[in-house]
C-alpha positions as CSV (number, residue, x, y, z in Angstrom):
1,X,-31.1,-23.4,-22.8
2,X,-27.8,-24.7,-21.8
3,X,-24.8,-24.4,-24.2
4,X,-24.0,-27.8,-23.8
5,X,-27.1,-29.3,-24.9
6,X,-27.0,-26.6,-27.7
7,X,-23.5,-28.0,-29.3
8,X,-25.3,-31.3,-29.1
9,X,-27.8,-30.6,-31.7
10,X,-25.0,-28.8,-33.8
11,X,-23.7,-32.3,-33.7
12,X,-26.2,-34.1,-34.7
13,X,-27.3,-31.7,-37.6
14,X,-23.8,-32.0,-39.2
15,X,-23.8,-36.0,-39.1
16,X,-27.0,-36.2,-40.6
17,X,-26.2,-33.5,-43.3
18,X,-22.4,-35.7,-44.3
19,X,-24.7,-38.8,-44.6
20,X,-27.0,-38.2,-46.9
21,X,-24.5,-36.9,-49.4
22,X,-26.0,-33.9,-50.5
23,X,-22.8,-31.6,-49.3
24,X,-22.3,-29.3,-52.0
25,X,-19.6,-26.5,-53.2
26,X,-20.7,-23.1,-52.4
27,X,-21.0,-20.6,-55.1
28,X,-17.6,-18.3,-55.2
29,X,-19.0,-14.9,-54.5
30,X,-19.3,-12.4,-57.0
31,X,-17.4,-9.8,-55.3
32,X,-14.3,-10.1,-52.9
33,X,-14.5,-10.9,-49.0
34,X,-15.1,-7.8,-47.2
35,X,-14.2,-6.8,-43.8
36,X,-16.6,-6.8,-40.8
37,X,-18.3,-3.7,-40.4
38,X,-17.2,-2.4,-37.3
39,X,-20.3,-1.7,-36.0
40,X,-21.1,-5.5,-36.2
41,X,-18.4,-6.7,-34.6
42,X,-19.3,-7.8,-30.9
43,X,-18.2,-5.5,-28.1
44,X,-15.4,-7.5,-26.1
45,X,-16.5,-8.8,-22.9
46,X,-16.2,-6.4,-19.4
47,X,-13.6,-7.5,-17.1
48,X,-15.7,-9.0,-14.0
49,X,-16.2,-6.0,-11.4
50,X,-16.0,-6.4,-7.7
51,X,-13.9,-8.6,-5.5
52,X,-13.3,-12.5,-6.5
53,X,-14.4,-14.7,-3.9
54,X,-10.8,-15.3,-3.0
55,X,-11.3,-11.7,-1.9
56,X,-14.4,-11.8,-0.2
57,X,-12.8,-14.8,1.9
58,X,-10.0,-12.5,2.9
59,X,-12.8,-10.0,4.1
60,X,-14.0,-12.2,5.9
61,X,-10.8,-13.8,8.2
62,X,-9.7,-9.9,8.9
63,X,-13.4,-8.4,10.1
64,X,-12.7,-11.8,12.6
65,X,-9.4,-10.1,13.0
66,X,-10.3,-6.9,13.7
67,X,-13.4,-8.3,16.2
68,X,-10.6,-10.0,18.0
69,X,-8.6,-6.9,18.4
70,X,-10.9,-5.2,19.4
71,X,-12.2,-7.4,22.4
72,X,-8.5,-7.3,23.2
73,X,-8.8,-3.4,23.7
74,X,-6.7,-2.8,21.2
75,X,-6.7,-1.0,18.3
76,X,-6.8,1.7,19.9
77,X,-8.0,5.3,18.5
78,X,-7.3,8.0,21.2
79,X,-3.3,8.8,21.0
80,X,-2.2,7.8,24.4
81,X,-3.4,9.3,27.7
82,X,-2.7,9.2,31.3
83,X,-2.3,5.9,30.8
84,X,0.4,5.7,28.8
85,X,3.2,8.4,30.3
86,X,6.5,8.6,27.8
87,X,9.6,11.1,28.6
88,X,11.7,12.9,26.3
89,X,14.4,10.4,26.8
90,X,11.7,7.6,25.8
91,X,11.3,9.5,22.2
92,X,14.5,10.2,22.3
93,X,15.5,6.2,21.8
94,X,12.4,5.8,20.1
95,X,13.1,8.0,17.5
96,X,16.7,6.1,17.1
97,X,16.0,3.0,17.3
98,X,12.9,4.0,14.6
99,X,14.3,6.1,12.4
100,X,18.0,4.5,12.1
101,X,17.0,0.5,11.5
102,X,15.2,-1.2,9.4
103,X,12.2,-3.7,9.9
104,X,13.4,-5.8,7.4
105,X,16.7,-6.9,5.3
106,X,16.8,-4.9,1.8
107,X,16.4,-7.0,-1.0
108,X,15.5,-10.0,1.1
109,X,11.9,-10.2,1.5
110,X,10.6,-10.6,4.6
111,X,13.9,-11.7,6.4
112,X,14.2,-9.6,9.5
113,X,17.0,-6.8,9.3
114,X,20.4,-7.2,10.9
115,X,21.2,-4.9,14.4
116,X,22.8,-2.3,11.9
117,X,21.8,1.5,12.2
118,X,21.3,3.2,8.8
119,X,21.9,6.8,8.0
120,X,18.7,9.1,8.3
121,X,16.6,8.9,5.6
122,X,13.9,11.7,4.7
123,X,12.4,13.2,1.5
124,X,14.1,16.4,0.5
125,X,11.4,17.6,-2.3
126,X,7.9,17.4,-1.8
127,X,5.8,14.9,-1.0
128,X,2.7,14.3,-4.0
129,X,0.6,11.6,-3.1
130,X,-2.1,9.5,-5.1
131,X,-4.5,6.7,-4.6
132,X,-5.2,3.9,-7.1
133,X,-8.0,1.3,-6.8
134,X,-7.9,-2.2,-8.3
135,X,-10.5,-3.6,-9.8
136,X,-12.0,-5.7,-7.3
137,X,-12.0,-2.4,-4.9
138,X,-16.1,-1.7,-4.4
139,X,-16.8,1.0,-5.5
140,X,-18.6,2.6,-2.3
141,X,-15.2,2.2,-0.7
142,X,-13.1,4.3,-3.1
143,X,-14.6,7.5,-1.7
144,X,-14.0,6.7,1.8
145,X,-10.5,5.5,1.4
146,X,-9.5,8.9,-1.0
147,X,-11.0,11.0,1.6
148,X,-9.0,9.3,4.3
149,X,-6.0,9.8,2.3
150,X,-6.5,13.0,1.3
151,X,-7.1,14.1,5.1
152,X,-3.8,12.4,6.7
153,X,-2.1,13.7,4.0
154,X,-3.2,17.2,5.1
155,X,-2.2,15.9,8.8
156,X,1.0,14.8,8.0
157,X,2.0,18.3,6.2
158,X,0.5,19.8,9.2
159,X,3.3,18.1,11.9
160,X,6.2,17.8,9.5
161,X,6.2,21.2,8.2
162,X,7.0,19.4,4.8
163,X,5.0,19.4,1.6
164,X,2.9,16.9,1.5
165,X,-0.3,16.9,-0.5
166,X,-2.4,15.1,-3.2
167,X,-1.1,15.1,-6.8
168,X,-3.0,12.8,-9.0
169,X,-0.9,14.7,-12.0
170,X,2.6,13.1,-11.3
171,X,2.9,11.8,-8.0
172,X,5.8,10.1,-6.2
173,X,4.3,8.5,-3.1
174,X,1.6,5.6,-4.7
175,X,-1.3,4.2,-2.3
176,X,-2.5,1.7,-3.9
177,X,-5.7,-0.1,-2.4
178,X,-5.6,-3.5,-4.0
179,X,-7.6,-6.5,-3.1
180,X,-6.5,-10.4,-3.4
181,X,-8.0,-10.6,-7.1
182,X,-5.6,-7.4,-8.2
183,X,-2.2,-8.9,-7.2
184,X,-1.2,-8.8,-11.4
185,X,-2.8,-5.6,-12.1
186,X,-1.0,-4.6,-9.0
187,X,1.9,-6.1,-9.9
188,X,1.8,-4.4,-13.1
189,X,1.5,-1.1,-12.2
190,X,4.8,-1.7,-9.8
191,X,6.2,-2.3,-13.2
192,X,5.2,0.8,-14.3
193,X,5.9,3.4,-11.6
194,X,9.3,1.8,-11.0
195,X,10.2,-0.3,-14.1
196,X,13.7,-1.1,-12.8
197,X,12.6,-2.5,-9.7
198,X,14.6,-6.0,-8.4
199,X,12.5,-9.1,-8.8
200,X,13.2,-9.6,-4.6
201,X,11.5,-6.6,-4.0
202,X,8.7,-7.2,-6.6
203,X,8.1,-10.8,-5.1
204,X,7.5,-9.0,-1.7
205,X,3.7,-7.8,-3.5
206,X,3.5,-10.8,-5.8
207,X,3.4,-13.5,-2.6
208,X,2.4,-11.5,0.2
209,X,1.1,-13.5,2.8
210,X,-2.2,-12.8,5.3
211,X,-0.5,-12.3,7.9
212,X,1.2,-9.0,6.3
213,X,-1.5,-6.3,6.4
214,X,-0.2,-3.9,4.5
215,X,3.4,-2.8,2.8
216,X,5.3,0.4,1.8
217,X,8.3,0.5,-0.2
218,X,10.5,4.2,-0.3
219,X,12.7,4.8,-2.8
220,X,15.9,6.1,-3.0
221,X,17.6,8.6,-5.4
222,X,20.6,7.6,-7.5
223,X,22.1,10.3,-6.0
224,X,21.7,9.3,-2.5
225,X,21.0,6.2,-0.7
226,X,19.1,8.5,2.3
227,X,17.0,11.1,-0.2
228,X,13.7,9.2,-1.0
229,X,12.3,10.1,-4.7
230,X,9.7,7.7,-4.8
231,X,7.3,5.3,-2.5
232,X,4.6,2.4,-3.2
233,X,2.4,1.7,-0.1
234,X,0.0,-1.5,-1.0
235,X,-3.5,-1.4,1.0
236,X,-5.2,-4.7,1.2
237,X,-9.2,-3.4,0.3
238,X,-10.6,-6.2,2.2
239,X,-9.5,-5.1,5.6
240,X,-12.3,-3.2,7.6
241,X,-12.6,0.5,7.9
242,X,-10.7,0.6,10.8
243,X,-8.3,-1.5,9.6
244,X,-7.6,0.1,6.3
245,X,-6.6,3.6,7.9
246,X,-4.7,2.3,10.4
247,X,-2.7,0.5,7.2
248,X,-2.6,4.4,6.0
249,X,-1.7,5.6,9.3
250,X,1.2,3.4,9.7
251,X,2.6,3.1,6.4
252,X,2.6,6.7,5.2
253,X,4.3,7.9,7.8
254,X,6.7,4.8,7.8
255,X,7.3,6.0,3.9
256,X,8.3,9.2,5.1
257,X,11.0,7.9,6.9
258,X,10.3,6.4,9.9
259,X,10.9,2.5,8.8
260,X,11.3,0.8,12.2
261,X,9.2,-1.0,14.6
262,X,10.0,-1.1,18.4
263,X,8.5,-3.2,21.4
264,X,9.4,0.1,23.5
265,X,7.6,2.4,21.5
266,X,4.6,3.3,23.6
267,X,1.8,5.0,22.8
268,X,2.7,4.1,19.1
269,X,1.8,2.9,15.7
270,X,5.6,1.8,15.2
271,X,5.0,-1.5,17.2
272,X,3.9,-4.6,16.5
273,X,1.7,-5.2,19.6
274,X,-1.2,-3.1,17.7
275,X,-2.4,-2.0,21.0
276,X,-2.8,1.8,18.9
277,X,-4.8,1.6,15.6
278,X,-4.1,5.3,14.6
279,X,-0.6,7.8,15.1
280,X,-0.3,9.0,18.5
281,X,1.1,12.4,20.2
282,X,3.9,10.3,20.3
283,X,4.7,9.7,17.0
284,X,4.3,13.1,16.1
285,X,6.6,13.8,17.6
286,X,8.6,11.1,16.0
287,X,8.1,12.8,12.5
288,X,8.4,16.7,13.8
289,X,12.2,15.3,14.7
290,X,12.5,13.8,11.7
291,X,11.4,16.9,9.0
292,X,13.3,19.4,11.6
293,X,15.4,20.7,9.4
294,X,19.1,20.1,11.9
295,X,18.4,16.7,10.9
296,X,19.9,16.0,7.7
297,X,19.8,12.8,5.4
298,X,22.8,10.2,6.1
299,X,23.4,11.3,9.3
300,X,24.4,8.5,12.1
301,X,22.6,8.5,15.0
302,X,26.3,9.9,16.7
303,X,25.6,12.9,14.9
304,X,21.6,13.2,15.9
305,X,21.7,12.2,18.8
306,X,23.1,15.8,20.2
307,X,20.8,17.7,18.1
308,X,17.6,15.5,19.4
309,X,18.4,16.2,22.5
310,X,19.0,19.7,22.2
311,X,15.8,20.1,20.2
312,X,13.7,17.8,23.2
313,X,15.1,20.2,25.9
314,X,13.6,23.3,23.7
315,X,10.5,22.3,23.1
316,X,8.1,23.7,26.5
317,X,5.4,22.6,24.1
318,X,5.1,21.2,20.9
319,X,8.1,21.3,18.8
């Protein structure tokens, strides 16, 4: 029953019919041509469900990833210990060096940022947080990943003393879980959240590469350049479950303000060694400084580095 061999024997049947000659006219109806009913027209096909195979690919190369990590002893899940000793003059330059660079040049993909510090940037309203799922997102994942969401989103309200919760009615901090076969709906629904986005930022989702697990973007406010009003965070659905929070882990909190990676940072998400999976002591730290409320948006690290220290030498316990 192959459509192929089908169209054949149309063929056929029309060649024989023009050679015998016996085509005639139709008879002109005797009433006008009539629309379709509607309830005859065919339903339009379903959009295929589930990941693409360029997708299932992908799963594949970062559950080797992950295995790899893993046998490494990394990815770690505990949040430092005696292992791992840090001062409060070690979060003091951690925080600076986090909080007052970028990771990357703005408005140049994935070009490395300049030595430049930056003035402190923080959200000043709260934070209302969603999750989307592409298409090709299984559908036994969506609950898992919501819940985890849901849950650091709790956490991070929790440390920062700063609203932070789940909104799915108007929300300015996106997650979107996208795998490789949603890049244009993903791409679209950029468009839609922030419609006057530059192309160099949108090409940054369009062509990311492998090797980039996972992306946030914060946005600014007209009126400020340090007063975020809205972020996208994109979660590749084919990493593992492991994977996938420590994407959340990382980028949430990195859309709340804390855009830098260091090599000194230790125990912390906010390095690239990914010897931590998960947010440590020490970056909550890292964030409590951040949403203190002495620590205003566009200040230099001149200005914060007095107040840091006066806040470090306070604390005889958490801050």
């Amino acid at each position: 029953m192959g459509g192929k061999g089908f169209r054949r024997a149309m063929t056929a049947g029309l060649a024989v019919l023009a050679l015998s000659g016996c085509v005639t006219q139709p008879k002109a109806p005797d009433t006008p041509p009539q629309a379709r009913p509607a309830e005859l027209v065919p339903a339009a096909p379903e959009p295929p469900q589930g990941p693409s195979e360029a997708s299932r690919n992908l799963s594949r190369y970062y559950a080797a990833v992950q295995a790899d990590l893993l046998a490494q002893g990394l990815l770690r899940t505990d949040g430092g210990g005696i292992d791992t000793p840090y001062t409060d003059t070690d979060v003091m330059r951690n925080f600076e060096r986090i909080a007052f660079y970028d990771e990357y040049e703005r408005n140049a993909g994935f070009r490395r940022a300049s030595d430049t510090a930056v003035g402190l940037r923080k959200w000043d309203r709260p934070v209302r947080m969603s999750v989307e799922f592409g298409a090709g997102v299984p559908q036994a994942q969506r609950s898992f990943d919501e819940r985890m969401v849901r849950d650091y989103a709790d956490r991070l309200a929790d440390i920062t003393g700063h609203p932070i919760s789940m909104a799915p009615r108007n929300p300015n901090f996106h997650v979107l879980f996208m795998s490789e076969g949603d890049r244009d709906e993903a791409i679209a629904r950029i468009r839609q959240i922030v419609p006057d986005i530059n192309a160099a930022t949108l090409t940054l989702f369009r062509t990311l590469p492998r090797s980039i697990h996972c992306l946030v973007i914060a946005f600014s406010g007209s009126e400020s350049d340090h007063t975020y009003r809205r972020a996208i965070a994109f979660i590749r659905s084919e990493h593992p479950d492991l994977m996938r929070r420590s994407c959340v882990h990382e980028e949430l909190a990195q859309g709340l303000g804390l855009a830098n990676d260091s090599p000194r940072a230790r125990p912390s998400i906010f390095n690239d060694d990914d010897e931590f999976a998960l947010l440590t002591r020490h970056d909550e730290e890292l964030l409590k400084l951040l949403y203190h409320p002495a620590l205003t948006p566009g200040m230099t690290p001149d200005q914060a580095r007095p107040i840091v220290a006066r806040l470090l030498g306070q604390q005889a316990g958490p801050m």
